[in-house]
VOTOR-212802 format. One record per atom (N, C-alpha, C): residue in one letter; x, y, z. Coordinates in steps of 0.02 Angstrom, whole numbers, plus 50000, padded with zeros to 5 digits. Layout:
<nodes>
AXYZ;...
</nodes>
This chain:
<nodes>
X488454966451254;X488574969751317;X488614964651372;X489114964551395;X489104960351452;X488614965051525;X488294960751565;X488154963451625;X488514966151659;X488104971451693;X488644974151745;X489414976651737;X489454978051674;X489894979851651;X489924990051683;X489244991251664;X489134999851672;X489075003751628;X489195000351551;X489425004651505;X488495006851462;X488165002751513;X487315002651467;X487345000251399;X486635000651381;X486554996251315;X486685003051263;X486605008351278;X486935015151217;X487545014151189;X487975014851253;X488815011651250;X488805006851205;X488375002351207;X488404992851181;X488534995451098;X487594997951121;X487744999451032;X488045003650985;X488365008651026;X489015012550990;X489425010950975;X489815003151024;X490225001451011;X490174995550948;X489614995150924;X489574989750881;X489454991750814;X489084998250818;X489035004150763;X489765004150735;X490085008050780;X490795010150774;X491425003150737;X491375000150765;X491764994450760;X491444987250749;X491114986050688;X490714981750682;X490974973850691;X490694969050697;X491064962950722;X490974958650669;X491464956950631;X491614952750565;X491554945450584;X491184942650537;X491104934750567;X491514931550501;X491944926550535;X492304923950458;X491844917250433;X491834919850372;X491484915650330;X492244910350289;X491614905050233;X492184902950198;X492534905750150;X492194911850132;X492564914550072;X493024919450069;X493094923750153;X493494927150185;X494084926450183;X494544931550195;X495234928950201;X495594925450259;X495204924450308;X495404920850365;X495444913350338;X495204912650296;X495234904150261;X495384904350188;X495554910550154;X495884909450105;X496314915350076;X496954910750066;X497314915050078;X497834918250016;X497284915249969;X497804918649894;X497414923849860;X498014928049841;X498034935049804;X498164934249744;X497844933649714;X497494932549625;X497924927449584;X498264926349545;X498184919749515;X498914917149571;X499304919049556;X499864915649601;X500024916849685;X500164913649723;X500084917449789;X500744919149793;X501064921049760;X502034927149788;X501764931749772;X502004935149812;X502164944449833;X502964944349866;X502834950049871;X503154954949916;X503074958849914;X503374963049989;X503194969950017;X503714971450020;X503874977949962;X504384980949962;X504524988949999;X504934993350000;X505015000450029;X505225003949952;X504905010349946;X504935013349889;X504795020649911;X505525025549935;X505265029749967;X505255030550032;X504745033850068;X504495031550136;X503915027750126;X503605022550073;X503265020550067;X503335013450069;X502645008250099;X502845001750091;X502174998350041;X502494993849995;X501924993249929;X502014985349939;X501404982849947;X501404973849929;X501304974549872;X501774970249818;X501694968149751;X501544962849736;X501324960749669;X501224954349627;X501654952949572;X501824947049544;X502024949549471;X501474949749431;X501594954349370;X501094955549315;X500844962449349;X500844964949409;X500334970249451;X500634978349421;X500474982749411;X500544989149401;X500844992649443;X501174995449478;X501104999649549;X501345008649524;X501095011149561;X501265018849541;X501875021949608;X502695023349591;X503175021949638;X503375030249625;X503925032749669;X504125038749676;X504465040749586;X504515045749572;X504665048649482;X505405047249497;X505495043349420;X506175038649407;X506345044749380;X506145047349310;X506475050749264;X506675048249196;X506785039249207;X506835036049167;X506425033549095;X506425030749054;X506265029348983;X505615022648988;X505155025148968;X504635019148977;X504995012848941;X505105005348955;X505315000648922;X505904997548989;X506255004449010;X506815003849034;X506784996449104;X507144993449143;X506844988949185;X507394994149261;X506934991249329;X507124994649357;X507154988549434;X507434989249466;X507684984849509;X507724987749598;X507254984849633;X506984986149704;X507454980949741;X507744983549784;X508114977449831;X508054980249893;X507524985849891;X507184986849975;X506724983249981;X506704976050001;X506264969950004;X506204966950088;X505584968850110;X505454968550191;X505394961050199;X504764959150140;X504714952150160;X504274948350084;X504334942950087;X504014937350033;X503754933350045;X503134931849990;X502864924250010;X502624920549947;X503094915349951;X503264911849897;X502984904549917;X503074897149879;X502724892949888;X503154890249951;X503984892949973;X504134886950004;X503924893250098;X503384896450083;X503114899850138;X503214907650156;X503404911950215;X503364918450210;X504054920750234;X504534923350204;X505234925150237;X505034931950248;X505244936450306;X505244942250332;X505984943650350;X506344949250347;X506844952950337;X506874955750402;X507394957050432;X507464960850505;X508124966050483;X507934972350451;X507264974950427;X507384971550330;X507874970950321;X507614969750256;X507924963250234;X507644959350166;X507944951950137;X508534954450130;X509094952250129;X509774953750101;X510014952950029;X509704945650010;X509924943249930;X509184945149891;X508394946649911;X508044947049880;X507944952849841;X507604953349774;X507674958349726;X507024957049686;X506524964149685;X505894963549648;X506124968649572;X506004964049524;X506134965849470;X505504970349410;X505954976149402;X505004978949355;X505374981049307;X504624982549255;X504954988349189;X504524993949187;X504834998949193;X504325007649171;X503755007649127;X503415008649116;X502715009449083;X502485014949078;X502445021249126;X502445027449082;X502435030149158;X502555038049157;X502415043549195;X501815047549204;X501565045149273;X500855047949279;X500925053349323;X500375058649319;X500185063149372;X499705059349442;X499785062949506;X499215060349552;X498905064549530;X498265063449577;X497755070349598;X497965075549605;X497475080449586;X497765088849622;X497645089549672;X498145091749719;X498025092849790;X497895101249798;X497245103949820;X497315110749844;X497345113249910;X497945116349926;X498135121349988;X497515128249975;X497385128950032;X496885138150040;X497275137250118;X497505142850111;X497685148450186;X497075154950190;X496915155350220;X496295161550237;X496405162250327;X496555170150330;X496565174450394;X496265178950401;X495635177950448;X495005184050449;X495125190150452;X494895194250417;X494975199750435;X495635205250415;X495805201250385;X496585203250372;X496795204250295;X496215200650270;X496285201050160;X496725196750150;X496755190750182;X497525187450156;X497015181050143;X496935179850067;X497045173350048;X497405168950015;X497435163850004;X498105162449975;X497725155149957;X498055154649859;X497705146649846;X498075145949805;X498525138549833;X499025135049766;X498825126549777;X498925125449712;X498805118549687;X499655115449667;X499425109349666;X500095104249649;X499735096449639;X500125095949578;X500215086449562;X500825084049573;X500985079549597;X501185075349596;X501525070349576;X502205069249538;X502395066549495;X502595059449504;X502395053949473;X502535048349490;X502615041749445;X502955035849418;X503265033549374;X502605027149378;X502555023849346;X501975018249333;X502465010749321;X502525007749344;X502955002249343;X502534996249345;X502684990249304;X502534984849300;X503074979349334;X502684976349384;X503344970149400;X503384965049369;X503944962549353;X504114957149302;X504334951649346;X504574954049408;X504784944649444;X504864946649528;X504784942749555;X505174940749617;X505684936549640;X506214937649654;X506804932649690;X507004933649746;X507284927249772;X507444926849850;X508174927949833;X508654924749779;X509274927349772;X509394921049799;
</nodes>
């Protein structure tokens, strides 16, 4: 809390409750900065969705329809970071292409909807999963 600020020492400590203050250590990612054995990724678009990948990594992407084995090819690629540093896309790489193969078709979670209106006898309860393809990435290229 700074003095004289006004906000009292309650304020102080709500705000520190709330939003705790991270001190970087050495083992943090502020000083290190690789993501498991190799440091390339990319962050691709899949959907309205945006997924940082690895190669070798699993990711669960919108339902292909396709044949587990089959290979499948992302060239909505925002950005990469490879050894010769981090290229970013305005909005996307042009020649880059993240390469995977299908691995099987999973369900998400069940999601349950309830509608209830007092007084009135109206309830209403439906469930839904989710259908979604399991993909393994096999490479990254800048093209």
């Amino acid at each position: 809390m700074v003095a004289g600020d006004g906000q009292g020492v309650r304020a102080s400590r709500r705000r520190e409750r709330n939003f705790p203050v991270r001190r970087a250590t050495e083992s943090s990612t502020a000083f290190n900065l690789t993501f498991g054995e190799n440091n390339m990724y990319a962050i691709i678009r899949d959907g309205d969705r945006q997924l940082r990948v690895e190669p070798g990594q699993e990711v669960d992407v919108d339902f292909r329809g396709q044949e587990p084995g089959e290979a499948v090819t992302f060239d909505r690629v925002l950005a990469v970071r490879d050894e010769g540093g981090f290229h970013v896309g305005r909005p996307l790489l042009p020649s880059a292409r993240v390469t995977a193969e299908i691995v099987s078709d999973v369900k998400g979670p069940k999601l349950v909807v309830q509608k209830f209106r007092r007084r009135k006898n109206m309830r209403r309860r439906n469930s839904a999963r989710e259908d979604s393809t399991r993909v393994k990435i096999t490479g990254i290229s800048l093209g």
